[in-house]
C-alpha positions as a Markdown table, in Angstrom:
| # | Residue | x | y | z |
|---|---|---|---|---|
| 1 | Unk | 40.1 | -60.5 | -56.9 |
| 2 | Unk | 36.7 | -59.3 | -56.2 |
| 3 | Unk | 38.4 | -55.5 | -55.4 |
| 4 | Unk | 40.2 | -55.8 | -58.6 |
| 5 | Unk | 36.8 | -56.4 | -60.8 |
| 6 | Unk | 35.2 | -53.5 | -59.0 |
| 7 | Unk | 38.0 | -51.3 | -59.6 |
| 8 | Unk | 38.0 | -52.0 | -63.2 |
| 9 | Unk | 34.6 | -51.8 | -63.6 |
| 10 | Unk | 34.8 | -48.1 | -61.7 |
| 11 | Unk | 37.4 | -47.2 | -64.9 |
| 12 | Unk | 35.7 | -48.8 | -67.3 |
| 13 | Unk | 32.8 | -46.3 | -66.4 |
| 14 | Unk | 35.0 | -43.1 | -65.5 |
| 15 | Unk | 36.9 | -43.8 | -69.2 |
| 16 | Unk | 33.0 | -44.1 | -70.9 |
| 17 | Unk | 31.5 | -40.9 | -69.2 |
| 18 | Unk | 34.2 | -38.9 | -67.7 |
| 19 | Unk | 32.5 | -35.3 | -68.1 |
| 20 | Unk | 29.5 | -36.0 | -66.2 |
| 21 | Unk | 29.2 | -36.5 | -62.9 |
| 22 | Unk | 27.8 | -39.4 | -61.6 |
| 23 | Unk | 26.9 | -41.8 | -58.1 |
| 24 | Unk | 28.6 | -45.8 | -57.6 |
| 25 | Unk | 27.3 | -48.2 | -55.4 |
| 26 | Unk | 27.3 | -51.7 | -55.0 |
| 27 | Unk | 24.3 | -53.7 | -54.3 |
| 28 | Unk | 25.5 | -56.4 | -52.0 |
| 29 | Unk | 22.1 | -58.4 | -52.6 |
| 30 | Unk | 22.8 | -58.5 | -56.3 |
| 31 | Unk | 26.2 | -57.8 | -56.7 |
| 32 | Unk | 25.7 | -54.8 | -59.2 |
| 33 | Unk | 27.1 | -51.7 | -59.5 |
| 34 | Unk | 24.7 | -49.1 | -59.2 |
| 35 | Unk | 25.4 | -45.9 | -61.1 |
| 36 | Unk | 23.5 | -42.5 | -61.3 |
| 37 | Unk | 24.5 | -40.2 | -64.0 |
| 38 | Unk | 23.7 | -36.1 | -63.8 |
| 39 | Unk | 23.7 | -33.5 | -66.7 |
| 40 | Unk | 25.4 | -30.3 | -66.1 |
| 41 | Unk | 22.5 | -28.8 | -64.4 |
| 42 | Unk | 21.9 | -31.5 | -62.0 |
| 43 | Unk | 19.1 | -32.9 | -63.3 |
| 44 | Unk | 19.6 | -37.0 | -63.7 |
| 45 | Unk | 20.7 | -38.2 | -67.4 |
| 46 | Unk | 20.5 | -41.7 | -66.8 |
| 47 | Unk | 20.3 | -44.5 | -64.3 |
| 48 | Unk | 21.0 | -48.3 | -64.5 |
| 49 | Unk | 23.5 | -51.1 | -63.0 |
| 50 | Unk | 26.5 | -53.2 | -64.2 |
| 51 | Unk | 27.9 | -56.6 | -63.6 |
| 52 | Unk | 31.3 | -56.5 | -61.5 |
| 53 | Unk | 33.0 | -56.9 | -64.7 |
| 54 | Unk | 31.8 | -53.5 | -66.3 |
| 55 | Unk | 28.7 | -55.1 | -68.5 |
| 56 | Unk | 25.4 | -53.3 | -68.3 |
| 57 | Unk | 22.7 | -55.2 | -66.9 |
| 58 | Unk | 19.4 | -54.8 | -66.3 |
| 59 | Unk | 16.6 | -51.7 | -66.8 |
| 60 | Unk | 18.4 | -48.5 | -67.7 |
| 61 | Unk | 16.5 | -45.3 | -67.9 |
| 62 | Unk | 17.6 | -41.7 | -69.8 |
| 63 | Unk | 16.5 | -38.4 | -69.0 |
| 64 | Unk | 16.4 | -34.7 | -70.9 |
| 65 | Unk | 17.7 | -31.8 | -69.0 |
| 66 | Unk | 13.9 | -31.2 | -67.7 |
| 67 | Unk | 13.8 | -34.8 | -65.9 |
| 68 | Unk | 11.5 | -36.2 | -68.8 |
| 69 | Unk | 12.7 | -39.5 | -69.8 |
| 70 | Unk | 13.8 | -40.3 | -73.2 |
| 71 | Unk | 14.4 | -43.6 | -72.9 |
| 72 | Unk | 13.6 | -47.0 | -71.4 |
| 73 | Unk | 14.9 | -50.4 | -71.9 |
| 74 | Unk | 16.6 | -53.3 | -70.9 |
| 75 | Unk | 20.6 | -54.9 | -71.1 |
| 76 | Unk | 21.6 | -58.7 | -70.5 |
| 77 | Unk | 25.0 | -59.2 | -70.1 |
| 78 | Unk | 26.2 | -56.3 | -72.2 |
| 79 | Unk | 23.7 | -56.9 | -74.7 |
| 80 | Unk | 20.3 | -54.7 | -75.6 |
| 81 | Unk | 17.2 | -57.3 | -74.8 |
| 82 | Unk | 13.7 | -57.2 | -75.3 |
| 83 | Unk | 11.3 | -53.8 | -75.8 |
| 84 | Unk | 13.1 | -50.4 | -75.8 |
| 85 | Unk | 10.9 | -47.3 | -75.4 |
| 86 | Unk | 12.4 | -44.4 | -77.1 |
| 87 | Unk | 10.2 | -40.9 | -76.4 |
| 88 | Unk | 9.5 | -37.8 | -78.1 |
| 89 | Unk | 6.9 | -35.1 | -77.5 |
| 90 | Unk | 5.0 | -36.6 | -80.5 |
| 91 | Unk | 5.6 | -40.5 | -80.5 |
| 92 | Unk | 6.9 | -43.3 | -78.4 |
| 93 | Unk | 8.7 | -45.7 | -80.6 |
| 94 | Unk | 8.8 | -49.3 | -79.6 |
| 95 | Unk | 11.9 | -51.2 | -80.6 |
| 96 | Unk | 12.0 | -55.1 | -80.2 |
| 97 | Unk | 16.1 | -56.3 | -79.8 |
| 98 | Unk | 16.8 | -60.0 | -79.8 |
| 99 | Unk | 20.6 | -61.1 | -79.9 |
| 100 | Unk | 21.6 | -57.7 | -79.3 |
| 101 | Unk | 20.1 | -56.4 | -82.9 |
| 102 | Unk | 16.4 | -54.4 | -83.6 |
| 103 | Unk | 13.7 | -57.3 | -84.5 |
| 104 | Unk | 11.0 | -55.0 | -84.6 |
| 105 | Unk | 9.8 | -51.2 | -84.4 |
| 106 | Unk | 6.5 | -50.1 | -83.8 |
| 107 | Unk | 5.9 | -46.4 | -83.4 |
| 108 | Unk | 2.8 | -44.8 | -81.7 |
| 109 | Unk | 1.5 | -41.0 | -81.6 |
| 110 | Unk | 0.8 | -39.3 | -78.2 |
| 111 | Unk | -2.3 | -37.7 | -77.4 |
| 112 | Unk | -2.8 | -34.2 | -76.6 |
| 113 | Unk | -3.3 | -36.0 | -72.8 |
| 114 | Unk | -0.2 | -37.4 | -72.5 |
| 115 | Unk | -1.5 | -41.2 | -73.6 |
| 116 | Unk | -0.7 | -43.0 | -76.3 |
């Protein structure tokens, strides 16, 4: 049973992102699947784990082309929780989710350092 959940979690992501290329692995410790997506160029586009039945869980991270991440944030179960971070060259806007859906958005400018 458990080879059949893994193997429709491994289609469940091959149907969702079938043009990029990406790296599986399961973490025996937590029993998530581990995945590392690349854009064309090889740079990562985004990394982040799912449950053996194909949910995302957990921190998920995206990246530009240049390796600068775009955004940060957090899934339970399928389901966008807590703060997101979404980043621009200008601002870092701060969304809130609660039940899957935005409770709150705060955006902030970046200084000319780098710092909000």
């Amino acid at each position: 049973m458990k080879k059949f959940i893994l193997i429709f979690a491994f289609l469940i992501t091959v149907v969702s992102f079938a043009q990029q290329k990406r790296d599986l692995k399961l973490n025996k410790d937590t029993n998530l699947i581990e995945v590392v997506y690349y854009h064309d160029n090889g740079a990562v586009s985004q990394t982040g784990t799912y449950t053996a039945d194909g949910k995302l869980q957990g921190e998920w991270l995206s990246f530009d082309t240049a390796g600068k991440k775009v955004v940060s944030g957090n899934y339970d179960n399928g389901k966008k929780v807590g703060k997101w971070f979404y980043y621009t060259n200008e601002t870092i806007k701060e969304v809130d989710y609660s039940e899957n859906a935005i409770a709150g958005l705060k955006e902030s400018e970046v200084k000319e350092s780098g710092e909000l």
